[in-house]
Every structure is written in C-alpha cells, then in structure tokens.
C-alpha positions in Angstrom: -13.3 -11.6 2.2 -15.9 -9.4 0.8 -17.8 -9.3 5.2 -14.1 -8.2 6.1 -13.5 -5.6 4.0 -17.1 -4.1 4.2 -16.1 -4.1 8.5 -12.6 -2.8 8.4 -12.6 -0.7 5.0 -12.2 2.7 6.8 -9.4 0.8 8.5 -7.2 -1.5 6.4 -6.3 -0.9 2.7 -6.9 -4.0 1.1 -4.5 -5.5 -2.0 -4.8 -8.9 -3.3 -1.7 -10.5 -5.0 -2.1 -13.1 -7.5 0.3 -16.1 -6.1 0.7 -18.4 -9.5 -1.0 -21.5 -8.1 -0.7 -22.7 -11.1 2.3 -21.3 -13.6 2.4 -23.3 -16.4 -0.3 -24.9 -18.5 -2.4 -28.0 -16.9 -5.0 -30.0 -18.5 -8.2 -30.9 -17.2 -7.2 -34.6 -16.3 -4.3 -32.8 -14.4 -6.3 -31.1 -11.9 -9.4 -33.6 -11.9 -7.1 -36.5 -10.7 -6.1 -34.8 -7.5 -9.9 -35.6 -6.8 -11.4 -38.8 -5.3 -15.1 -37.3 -5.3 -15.2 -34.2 -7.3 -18.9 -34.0 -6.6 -18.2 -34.3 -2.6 -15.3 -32.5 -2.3 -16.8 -29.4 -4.3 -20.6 -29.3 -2.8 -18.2 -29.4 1.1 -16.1 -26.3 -0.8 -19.7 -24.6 -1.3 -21.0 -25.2 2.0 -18.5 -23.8 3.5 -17.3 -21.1 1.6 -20.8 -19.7 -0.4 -19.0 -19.9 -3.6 -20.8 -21.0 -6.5 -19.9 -23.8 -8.9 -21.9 -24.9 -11.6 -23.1 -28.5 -12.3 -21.1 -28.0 -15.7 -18.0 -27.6 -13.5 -18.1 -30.2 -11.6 -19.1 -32.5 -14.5 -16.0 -31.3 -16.2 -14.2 -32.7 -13.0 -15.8 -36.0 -12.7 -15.7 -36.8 -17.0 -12.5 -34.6 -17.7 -12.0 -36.5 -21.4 -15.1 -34.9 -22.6 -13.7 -31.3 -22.1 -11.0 -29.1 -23.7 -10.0 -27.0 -21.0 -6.6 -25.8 -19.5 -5.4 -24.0 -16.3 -3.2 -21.5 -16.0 -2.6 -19.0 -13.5 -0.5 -16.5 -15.4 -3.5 -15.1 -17.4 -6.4 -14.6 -14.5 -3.2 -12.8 -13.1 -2.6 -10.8 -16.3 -6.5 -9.7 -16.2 -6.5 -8.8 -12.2 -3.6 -6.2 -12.6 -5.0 -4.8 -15.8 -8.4 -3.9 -13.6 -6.5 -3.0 -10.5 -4.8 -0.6 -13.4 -7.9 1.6 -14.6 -10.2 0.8 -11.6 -8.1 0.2 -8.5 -10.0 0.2 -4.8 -12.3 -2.6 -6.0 -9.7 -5.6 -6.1 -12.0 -8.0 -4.1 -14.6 -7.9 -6.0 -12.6 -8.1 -9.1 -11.0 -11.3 -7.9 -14.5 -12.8 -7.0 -15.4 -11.8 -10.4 -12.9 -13.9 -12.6 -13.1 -17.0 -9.9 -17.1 -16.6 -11.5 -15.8 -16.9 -15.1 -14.2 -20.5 -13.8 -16.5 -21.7 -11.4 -19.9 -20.7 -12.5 -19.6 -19.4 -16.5 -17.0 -22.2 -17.5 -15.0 -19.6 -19.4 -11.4 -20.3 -20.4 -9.2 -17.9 -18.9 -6.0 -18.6 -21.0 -8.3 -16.8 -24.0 -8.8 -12.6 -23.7 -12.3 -12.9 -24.6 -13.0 -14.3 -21.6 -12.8 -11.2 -19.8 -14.8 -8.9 -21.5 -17.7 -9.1 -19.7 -15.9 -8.4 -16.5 -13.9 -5.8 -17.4 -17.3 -4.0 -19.2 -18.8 -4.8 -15.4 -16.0 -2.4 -13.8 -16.8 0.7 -16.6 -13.5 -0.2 -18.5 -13.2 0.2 -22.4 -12.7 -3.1 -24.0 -9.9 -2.0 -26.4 -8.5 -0.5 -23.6 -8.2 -3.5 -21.6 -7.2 -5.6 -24.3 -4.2 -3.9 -25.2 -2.8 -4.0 -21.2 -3.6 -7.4 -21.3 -2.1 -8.5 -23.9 1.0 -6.2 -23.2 4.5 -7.1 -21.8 3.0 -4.9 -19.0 0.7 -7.1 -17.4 3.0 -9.8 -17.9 6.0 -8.6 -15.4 2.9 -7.1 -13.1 2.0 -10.9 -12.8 4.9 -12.4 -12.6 6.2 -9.9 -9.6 3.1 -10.8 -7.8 3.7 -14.6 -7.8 7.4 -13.8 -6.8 6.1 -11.3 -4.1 3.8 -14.3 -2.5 7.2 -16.7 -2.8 8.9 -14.2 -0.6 5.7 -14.1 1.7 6.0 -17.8 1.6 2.7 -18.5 1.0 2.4 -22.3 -0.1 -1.6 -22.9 0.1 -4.0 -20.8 -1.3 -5.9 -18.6 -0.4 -4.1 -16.5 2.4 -4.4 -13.0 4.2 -1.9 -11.4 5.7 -1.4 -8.1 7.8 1.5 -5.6 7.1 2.4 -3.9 10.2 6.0 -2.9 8.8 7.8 -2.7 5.6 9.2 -5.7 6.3 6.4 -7.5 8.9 3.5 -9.5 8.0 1.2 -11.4 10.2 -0.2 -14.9 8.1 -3.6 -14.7 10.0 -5.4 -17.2 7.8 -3.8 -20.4 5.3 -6.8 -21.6 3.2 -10.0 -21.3 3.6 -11.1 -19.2 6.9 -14.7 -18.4 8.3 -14.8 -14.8 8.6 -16.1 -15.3 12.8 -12.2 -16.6 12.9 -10.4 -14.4 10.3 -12.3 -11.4 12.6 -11.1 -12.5 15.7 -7.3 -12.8 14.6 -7.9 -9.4 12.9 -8.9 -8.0 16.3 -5.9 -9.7 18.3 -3.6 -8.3 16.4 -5.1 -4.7 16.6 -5.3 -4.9 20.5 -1.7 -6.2 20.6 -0.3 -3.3 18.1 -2.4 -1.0 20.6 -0.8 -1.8 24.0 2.7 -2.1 22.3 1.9 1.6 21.2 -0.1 2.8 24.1 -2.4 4.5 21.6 -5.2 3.7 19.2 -4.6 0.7 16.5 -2.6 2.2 13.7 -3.7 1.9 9.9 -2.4 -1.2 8.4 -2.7 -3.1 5.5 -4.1 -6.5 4.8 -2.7 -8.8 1.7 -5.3 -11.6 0.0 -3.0 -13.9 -1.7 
C-alpha cells in the first residue's frame, strides 16, 4: 500500500478502517492451530508481501504453549484512531507501524505500553495518547469502523476499496494484492469514471480495510 499511495497521493485520499478480524480475545493456540506449517506458510507471506516477521514470531506459532500471548483486534483499533486523531494524513504508515509491534517486536497489543514507541515515532505526547486510548472515545471510534467494514462486506482481510459515490465502492483487491495488479484495477476504474464523464478522472477516495 505504501508504492500506491506514494503514485496516486495527489489523487486519492487514503483512509484505512480497522475491520475487527478478530473481536474478542484469542489465545496463541487459537490462531496457531489454523496452521499446518507456520514456518512455510509465514516465510510464502514474506515473499510475497515484504513484510517482516521475526524468528520469535513464528516460533511462537510453531510452540504456542511456551508463550503468553493474546489477539485482539479491538485494541490495535483503539491505537490507530487515537494517531489518525493528533496526526491524521499518515494512516498507512501508522498501520504498518503497529503490524511491526506484532510481527517483528512481539509486543502485546491488548497492553497500552505497547504503543508508546509508535505513537513517540509520529511526534505525539505520551500522556496525550494514553488518555484517548484508554478513553470511551477510541472505543466507539473502533467499534464503528469494524461495523463500517460489515456494511462494506468485507470478509477477508486485507481489502481496498474505491468510493466513487456516497454510497459506491469498487472492492478492487480481497487479500493480499501485488501492487502491478492493485495499479492496473486502479487505472481501469479511472478510465471508466473518465468516459462515463467525458472529462478528466475525478478525485476519489480509496478505503484499506
């Protein structure tokens, strides 16, 4: 996401919505057993993606009994619309920040502390962000974004999706999307909102779910 927005950034204002992959509390075992070769399946996700993960990660994955570590979506949610709140314009990077807290730090998410670091990253005062965080605030914020993405019925994660209306929205990508196809989608759908206009593309907006 981060090629696409540096190409279209004077053209498409770019939002991401948290979608609540995972609402409620899971356990390490939880999410490990949907795995026949953690190993595998997460050096394919690097390959094809450039994301990091650490070895510590991915042992977590393969021995999840020797770790004490829970998922839940609601508070990397919390913590993306508390920065989109004091430094808005930088949501990409934001999100690619906290999937690094996961992937390559190994931080617990569900704990405030985790985020400090980010949030310091992005010029914001700690206090500050703690007490959005941890406020009923942040809370509804989340919890209209994951009802937002139910409405966009997005069901795998991540997605993008163009607004072209208040109430239209191409799905241009489900998952995981090399940018040389997530460009040429992008482009099709400018060149069709062209000749339905007869004049140049119009400014549109582009959801990361």
């Amino acid at each position: 996401m981060e090629k696409t927005e540096d190409k279209y950034k004077d053209t498409f204002e770019f939002e991401v919505i948290s979608g609540g992959m995972i609402p409620e509390d899971k356990t390490v075992d939880d999410v490990a057993k949907k795995f026949n070769n953690p190993r595998e399946s997460y050096n394919r996700v690097m390959k094809m993606t450039g994301q990091s993960i650490s070895d510590t990660y991915i042992d977590m994955m393969e021995a999840p009994g020797k770790y004490d570590y829970t998922f839940n979506s609601v508070y990397p949610a919390r913590a993306m619309v508390t920065l989109k709140h004091f430094t808005p314009d930088h949501e990409i990077q934001q999100a690619k920040a906290i999937q690094d807290l996961v992937y390559i730090d190994l931080l617990d998410l569900t704990k405030t502390d985790s985020y400090k670091s980010v949030a310091e990253n992005f010029g914001i005062d700690w206090k500050a962000f703690v007490h959005r965080f941890e406020s009923e605030n942040s809370l509804e914020e989340a919890k209209y974004e994951f009802h937002l993405a139910r409405q966009l019925e997005v069901t795998s994660y991540p997605a993008v999706l163009i607004q072209t209306g208040d109430q239209y929205f191409y799905l241009i990508a489900r998952g995981y999307t090399p940018f040389e196809e997530l460009d040429e989608r992008i482009q099709n759908i400018l060149k069709e909102k062209s000749n339905e206009n007869g004049i140049a593309p119009p400014e549109i907006k582009k959801h990361d779910l």
